[in-house]
C-alpha positions in Angstrom: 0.0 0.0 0.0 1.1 3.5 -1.0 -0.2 6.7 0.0 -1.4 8.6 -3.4 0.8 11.5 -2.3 3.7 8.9 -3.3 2.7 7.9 -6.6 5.0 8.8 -9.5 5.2 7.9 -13.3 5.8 5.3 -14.1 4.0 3.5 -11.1 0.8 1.2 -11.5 -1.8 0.7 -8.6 -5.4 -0.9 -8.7 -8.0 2.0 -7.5 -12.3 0.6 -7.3 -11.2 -2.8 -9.0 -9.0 -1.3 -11.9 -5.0 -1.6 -12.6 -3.6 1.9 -14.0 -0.4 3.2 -14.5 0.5 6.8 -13.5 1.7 8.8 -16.7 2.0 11.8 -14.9 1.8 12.8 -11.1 2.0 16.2 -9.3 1.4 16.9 -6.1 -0.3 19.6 -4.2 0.8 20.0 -0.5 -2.6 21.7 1.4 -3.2 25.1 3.4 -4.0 25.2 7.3 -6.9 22.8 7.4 -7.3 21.8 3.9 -5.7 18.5 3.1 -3.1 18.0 0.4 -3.8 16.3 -3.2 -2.1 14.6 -6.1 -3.2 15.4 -9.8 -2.3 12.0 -11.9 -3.1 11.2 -15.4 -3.7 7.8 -15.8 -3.8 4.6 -18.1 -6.2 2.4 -17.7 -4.6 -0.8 -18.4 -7.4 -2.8 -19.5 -9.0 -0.2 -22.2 -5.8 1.6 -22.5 -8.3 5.2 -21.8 -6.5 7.9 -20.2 -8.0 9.5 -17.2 -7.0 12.4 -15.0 -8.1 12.6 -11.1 -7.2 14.2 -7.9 -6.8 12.2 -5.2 -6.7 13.0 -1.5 -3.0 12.7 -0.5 -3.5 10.3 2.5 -5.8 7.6 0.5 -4.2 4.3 0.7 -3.8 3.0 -3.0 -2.9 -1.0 -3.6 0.3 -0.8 -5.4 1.3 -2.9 -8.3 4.8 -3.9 -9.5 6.1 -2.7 -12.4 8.8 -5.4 -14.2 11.4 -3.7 -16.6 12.5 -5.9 -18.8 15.2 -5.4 -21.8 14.0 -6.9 -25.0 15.6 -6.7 -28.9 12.8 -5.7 -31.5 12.7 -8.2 -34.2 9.8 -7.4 -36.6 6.1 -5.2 -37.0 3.3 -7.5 -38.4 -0.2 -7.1 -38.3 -0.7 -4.3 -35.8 1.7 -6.3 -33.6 5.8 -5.7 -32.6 7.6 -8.7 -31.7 9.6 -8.6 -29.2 12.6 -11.0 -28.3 14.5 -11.3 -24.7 18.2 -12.2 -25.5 18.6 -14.5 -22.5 15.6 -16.7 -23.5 14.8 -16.5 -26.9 11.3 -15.7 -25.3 9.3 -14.0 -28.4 6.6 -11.5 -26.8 4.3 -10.0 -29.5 2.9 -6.2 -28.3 0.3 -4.2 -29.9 1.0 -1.1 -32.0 -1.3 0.8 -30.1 0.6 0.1 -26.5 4.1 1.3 -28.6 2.0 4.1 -29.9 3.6 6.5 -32.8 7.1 5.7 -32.2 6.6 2.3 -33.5 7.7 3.3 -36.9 10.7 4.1 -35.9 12.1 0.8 -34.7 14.3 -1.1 -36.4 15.1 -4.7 -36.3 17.5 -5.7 -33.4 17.0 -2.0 -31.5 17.4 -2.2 -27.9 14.3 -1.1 -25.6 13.0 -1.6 -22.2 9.8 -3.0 -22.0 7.7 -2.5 -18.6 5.4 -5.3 -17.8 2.5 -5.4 -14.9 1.0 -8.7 -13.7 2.9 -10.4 -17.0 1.3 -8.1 -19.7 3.6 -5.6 -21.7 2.0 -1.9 -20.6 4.6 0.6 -22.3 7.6 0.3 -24.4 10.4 3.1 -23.0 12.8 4.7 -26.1 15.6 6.4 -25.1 16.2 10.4 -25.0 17.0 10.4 -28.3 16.4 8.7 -31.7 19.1 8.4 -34.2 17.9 8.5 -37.9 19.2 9.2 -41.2 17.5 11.1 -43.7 16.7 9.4 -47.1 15.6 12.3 -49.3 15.1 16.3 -49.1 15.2 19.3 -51.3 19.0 20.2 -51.7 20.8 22.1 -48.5 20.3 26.2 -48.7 23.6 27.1 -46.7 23.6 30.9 -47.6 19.9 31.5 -45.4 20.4 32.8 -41.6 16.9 32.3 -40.8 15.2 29.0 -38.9 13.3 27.8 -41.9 12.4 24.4 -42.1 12.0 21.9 -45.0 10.2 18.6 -44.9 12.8 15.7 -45.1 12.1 11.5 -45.4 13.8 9.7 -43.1 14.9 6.2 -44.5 11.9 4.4 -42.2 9.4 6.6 -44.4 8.4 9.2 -41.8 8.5 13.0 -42.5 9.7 15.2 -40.2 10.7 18.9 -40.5 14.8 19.9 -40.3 16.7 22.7 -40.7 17.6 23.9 -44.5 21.2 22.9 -43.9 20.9 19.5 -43.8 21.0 16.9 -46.7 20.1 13.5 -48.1 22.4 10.8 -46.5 22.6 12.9 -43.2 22.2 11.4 -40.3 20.1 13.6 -37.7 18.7 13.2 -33.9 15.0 13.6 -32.9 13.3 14.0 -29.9 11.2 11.0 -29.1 8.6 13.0 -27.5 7.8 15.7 -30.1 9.7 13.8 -33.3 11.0 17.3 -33.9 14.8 18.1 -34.7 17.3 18.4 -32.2 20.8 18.2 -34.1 22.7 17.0 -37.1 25.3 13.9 -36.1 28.6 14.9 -36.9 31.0 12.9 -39.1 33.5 12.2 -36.5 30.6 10.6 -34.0 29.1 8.8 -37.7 32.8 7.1 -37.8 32.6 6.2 -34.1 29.1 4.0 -34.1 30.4 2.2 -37.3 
């Protein structure tokens, strides 16, 4: 048992006969009489719904564990991902929908942490930042000053907008949480991952 002024993201907890996991907590300390609260958004792990709700920060909440687990992507078929732990050779396939817009930008043998509560895949954790390289793009404009941006393809068929410098067969870093453009990888760090 947890108090809800405890719960982080990240977490999962069964609350009136449900399991969710917290995406986001914040809590609210109280004034003079007035009690404290926590603000969570939540994932309801059976419909996968979102729901936000205060909760008082003394109610007892029936925590659940949370199991990382670090599994190679092998393949996307179907709406599913499958998934492969290295020790085992266990194959775990995971809905699209629980891997959610990043999906597309797996590719076979990638690294990623899978969380798991009560033996059911819940979320699928990419790192701070995705390395990609861009396949095609209207030719670099290296004269402009300005922060104009031109569509590019990257080589796993998603568009995303970068800078005008930047060229087919570049390889550039995007933030996994708003797939916008963070930095073009240098040729000396290209040479290093080969």
């Amino acid at each position: 048992m947890i108090n809800a002024s405890q719960l982080r993201a990240g977490m999962a907890f069964k609350f009136e006969g449900q399991s969710y996991r917290v995406v986001t907590a914040e809590y609210h300390p109280g004034q003079g009489k007035m009690g404290g609260a926590t603000h969570a958004r939540l994932q309801n792990l059976a419909t996968r719904t979102l729901w936000e709700h205060s909760f008082r920060s003394e109610l007892k909440l029936d925590e659940i564990q949370v199991e990382k687990q670090p599994l190679d992507f092998l393949y996307a078929d179907a709406g599913q991902c499958v998934f492969m732990n290295p020790q085992t050779y266990e194959q775990t396939e995971i809905a699209k929908d629980i891997v959610g817009p990043l999906a597309d930008f797996m590719e076979p043998g990638i690294k990623l942490s899978v969380e798991f509560v009560e033996g059911r895949a819940v979320n699928v954790l990419f790192p701070d930042i995705l390395e990609l390289k861009v396949a095609d793009t209207a030719p670099p404009i290296h004269q402009q000053q300005d922060s104009t941006l031109k569509a590019a393809r990257l080589e796993n068929g998603v568009e995303v907008m970068v800078p005008q410098f930047v060229k087919a067969g570049d390889a550039i870093r995007l933030d996994p949480q708003t797939l916008k453009y963070v930095e073009r990888v240098k040729a000396d760090a290209k040479a290093k991952h080969a």
